[in-house]
ROMI-50043 format. One record per residue (C-alpha): x, y, z. Coordinates in steps of 0.25 Angstrom, whole numbers, plus 5000, padded with zeros to 4 digits. Example, Ala and Ser with C-alpha at 12.3 -4.5 7.8 and 13.67 -1.06 7.14 Angstrom:
! residues 2
[atom [5049,4982,5031]]
[atom [5055,4996,5029]]
END
This chain:
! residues 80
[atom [5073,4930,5064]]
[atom [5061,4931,5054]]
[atom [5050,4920,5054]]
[atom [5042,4917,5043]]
[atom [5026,4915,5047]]
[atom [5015,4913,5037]]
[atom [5001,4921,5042]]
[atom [4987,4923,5034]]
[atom [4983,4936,5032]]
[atom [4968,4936,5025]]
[atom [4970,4923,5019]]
[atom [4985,4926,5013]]
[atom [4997,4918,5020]]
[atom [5009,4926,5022]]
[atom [5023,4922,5025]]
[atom [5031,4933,5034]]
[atom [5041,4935,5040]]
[atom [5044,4941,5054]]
[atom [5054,4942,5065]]
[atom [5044,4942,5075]]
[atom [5035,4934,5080]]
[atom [5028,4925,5071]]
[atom [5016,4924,5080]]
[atom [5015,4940,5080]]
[atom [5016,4940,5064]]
[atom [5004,4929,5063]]
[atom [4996,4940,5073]]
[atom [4999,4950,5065]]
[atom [4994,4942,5053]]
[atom [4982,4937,5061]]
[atom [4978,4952,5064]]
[atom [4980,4957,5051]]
[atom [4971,4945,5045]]
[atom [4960,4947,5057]]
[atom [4959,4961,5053]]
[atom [4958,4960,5036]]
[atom [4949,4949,5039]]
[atom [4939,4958,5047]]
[atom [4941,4971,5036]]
[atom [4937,4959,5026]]
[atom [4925,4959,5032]]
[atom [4921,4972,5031]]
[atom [4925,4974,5019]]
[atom [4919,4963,5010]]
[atom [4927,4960,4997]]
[atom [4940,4968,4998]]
[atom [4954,4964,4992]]
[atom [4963,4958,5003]]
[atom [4973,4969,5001]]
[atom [4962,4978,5004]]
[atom [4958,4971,5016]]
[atom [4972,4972,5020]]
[atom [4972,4986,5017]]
[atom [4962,4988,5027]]
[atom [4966,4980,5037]]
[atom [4979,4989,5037]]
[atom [4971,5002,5039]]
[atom [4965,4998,5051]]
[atom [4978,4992,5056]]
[atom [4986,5006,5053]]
[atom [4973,5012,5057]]
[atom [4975,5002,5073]]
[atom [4991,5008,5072]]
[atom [4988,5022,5070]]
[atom [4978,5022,5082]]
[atom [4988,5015,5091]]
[atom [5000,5024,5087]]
[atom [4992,5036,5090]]
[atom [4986,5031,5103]]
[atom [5000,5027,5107]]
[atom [5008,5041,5102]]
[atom [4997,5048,5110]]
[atom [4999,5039,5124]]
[atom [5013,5040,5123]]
[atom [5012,5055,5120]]
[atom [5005,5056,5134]]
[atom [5015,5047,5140]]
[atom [5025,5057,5136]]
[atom [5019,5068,5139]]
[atom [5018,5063,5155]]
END
């Protein structure tokens, strides 16, 4: 059943909706807002969107990392 929960993102209120749990949702939120806090920053008078665009790289960047570290693991796992 979807839940709707309001969480602040850089200032801006968003109403979303999961089917998971809403304290994971605010979490995410809180993370997301940690992170385009600290690129705003470093980076002294950007747009928002380009802030969040930022913010996004280093998080794809974080994936990307974590996906190849596991691949790798589990290649040797499978390799034993």
């Amino acid at each position: 059943m979807d839940q709707k929960v309001v969480v602040e993102i850089f200032g801006e209120k968003f109403s979303l909706k999961t089917d998971q749990d809403p304290e994971y949702l605010k979490k995410l939120a809180e993370v997301v807002d940690k992170e385009m806090r600290a690129v705003s920053r470093q980076a002294n008078n950007l747009p928002p969107i380009r802030i969040g665009v930022l913010a996004a790289l280093k998080f794809a960047d974080e994936y990307f990392q974590l996906k190849k570290d596991f691949d790798e693991m589990a290649e040797l796992v499978r390799k034993r």
